[in-house]
N, C-alpha and C positions, 0 to 999 in steps of 0.2 A: 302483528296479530297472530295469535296463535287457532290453530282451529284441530278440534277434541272430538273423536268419537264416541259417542256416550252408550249408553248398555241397551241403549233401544237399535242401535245402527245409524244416527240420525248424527252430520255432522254438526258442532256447534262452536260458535265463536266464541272467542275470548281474546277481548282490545285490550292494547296497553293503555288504554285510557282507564277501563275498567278496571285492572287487574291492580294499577298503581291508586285509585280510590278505592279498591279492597285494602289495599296493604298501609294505606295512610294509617287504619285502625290497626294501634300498637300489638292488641290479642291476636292479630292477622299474619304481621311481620314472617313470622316464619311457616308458615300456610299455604304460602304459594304452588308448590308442588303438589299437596293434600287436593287441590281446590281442581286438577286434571285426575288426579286419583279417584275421587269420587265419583266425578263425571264418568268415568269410566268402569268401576269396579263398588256402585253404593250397596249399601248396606239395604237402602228404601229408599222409593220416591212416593211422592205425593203429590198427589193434582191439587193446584192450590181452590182454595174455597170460595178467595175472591176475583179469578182471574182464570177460565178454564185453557186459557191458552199458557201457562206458566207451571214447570215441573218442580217441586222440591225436591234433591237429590242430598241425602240424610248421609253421614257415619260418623262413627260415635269414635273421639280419641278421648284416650280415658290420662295421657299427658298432654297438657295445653299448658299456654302463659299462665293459664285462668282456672287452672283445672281438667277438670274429667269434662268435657263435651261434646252436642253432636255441631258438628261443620255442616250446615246447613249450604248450597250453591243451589242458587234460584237462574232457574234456566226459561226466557220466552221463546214460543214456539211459533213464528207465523209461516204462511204459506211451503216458502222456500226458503226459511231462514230459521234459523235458532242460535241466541246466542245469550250469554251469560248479563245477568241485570248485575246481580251482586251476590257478596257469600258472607257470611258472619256465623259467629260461634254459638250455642243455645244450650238452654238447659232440657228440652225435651223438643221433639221432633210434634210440628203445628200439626191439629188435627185435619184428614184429608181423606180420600179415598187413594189406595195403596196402590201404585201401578208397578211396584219390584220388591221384591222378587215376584217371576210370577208365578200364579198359581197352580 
């Protein structure tokens, strides 16, 4: 288990259980590294719309398997804990209220 400081100061997990069901999806494969980058240096986050305990952490790689996209890493936040659900590739960043950069 790897554990990430993300741009808020706030530590967060990432299981090898998780990280190897990230990487199952073929457009992922090589994302691995991307997927602590973010977590640490995003472009944007977003409080998700359905779930106010979950951050979106956005950047945009304009080489993918699949193209120009943004790497999406969905991060839940409880109490004492945070740690990474999933992360997948997208063609725009979900609508949300912007918690990064901040203002």
């Amino acid at each position: 288990m790897k554990t990430i400081v993300d741009c808020f100061g706030h530590r967060v997990r990432l299981t090898g259980e998780r990280l190897a069901h990230i990487l199952e999806h073929p457009e992922m494969g090589a994302m691995a590294a991307e997927i602590e980058s973010v977590l640490r240096r995003p472009q944007l986050v977003r409080l998700s719309r359905s779930d106010e305990a979950v951050r979106l952490f956005y950047e945009f790689y304009a080489h993918t398997m699949v193209g120009g996209k943004w790497l999406c890493v969905v991060v839940k936040y409880d109490d004492d804990d945070a740690f990474v659900v999933t992360a997948y590739l997208t063609d725009k960043p979900k609508p949300g209220e912007d918690l990064w950069p901040p203002r």
